[in-house]
C-alpha positions as CSV (number, residue, x, y, z in Angstrom):
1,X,0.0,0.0,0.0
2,X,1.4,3.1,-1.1
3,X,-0.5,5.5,0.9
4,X,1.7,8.0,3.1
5,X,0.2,9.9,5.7
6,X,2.5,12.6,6.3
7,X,2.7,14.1,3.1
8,X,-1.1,15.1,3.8
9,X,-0.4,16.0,7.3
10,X,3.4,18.3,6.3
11,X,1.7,20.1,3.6
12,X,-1.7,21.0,6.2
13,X,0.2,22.1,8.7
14,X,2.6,23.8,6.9
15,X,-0.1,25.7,4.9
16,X,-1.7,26.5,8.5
17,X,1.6,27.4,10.2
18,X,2.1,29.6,6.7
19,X,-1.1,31.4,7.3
20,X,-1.0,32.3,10.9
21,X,3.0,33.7,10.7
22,X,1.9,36.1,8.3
23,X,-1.0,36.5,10.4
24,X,0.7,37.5,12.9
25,X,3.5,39.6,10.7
26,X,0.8,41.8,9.2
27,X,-0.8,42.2,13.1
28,X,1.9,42.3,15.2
29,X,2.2,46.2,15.6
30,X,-1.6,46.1,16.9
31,X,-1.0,45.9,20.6
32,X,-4.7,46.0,21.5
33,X,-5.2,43.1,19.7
34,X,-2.3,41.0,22.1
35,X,-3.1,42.3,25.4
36,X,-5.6,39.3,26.5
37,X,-3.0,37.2,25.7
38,X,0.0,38.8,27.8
39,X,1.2,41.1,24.6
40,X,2.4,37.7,23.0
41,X,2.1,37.6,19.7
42,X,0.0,33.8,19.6
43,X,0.1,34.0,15.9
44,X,3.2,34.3,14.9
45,X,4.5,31.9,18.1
46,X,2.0,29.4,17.5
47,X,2.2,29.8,13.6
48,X,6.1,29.2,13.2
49,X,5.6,25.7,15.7
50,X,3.1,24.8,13.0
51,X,5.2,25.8,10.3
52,X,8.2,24.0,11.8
53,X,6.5,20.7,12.5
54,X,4.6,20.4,8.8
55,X,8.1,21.2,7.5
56,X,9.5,18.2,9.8
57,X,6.7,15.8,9.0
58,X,7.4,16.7,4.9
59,X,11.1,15.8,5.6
60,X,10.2,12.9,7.3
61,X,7.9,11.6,4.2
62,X,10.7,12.8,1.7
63,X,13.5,10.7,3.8
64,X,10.7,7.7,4.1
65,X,10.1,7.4,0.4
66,X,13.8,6.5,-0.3
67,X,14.2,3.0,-0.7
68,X,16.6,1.3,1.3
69,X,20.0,0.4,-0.2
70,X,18.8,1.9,-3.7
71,X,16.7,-1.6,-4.3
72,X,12.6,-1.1,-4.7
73,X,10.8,-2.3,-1.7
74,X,9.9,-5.7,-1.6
75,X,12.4,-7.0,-4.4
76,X,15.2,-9.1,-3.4
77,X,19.0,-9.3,-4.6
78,X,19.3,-12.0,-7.7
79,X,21.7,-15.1,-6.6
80,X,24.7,-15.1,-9.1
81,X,24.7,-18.7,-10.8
82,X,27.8,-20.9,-9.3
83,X,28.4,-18.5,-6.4
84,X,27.6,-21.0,-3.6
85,X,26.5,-24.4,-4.7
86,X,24.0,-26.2,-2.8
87,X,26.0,-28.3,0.3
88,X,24.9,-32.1,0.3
């Protein structure tokens, strides 16, 4: 089965994390907007940990799509003819 979940899952929450940094680029001189929140800037915080983590989870699928040892999964190495005979 072919199916790999965190290509779905990098580009969503990179796309998110994307949105909410500018977000909170384009609003963070507005200081009535921050004070609930302790004059942090939630956006661009939480946005870059979104970013980061979609970016991580994309790298992740990138390194997991590799096959090992350059083979294609599931194939095995041919035997070379008269290598190792059969023992008796």
């Amino acid at each position: 089965m072919g199916l790999d979940l965190r290509w779905p899952i990098g580009l969503m929450f990179s796309l998110i994390g994307a949105m909410l940094t500018i977000n909170g680029l384009i609003t963070g001189s507005n200081a009535d907007m921050y004070k609930r929140s302790l004059d942090i800037n939630v956006n661009l915080w939480w946005g870059l940990v979104l970013l980061a983590f979609g970016a991580f989870m994309l790298l992740m699928a990138k390194m997991g799509s590799k096959p090992a040892g350059g083979d294609a999964p599931g194939t095995r190495p041919k035997p070379q003819s008269g290598a190792n005979p059969p023992s008796k």
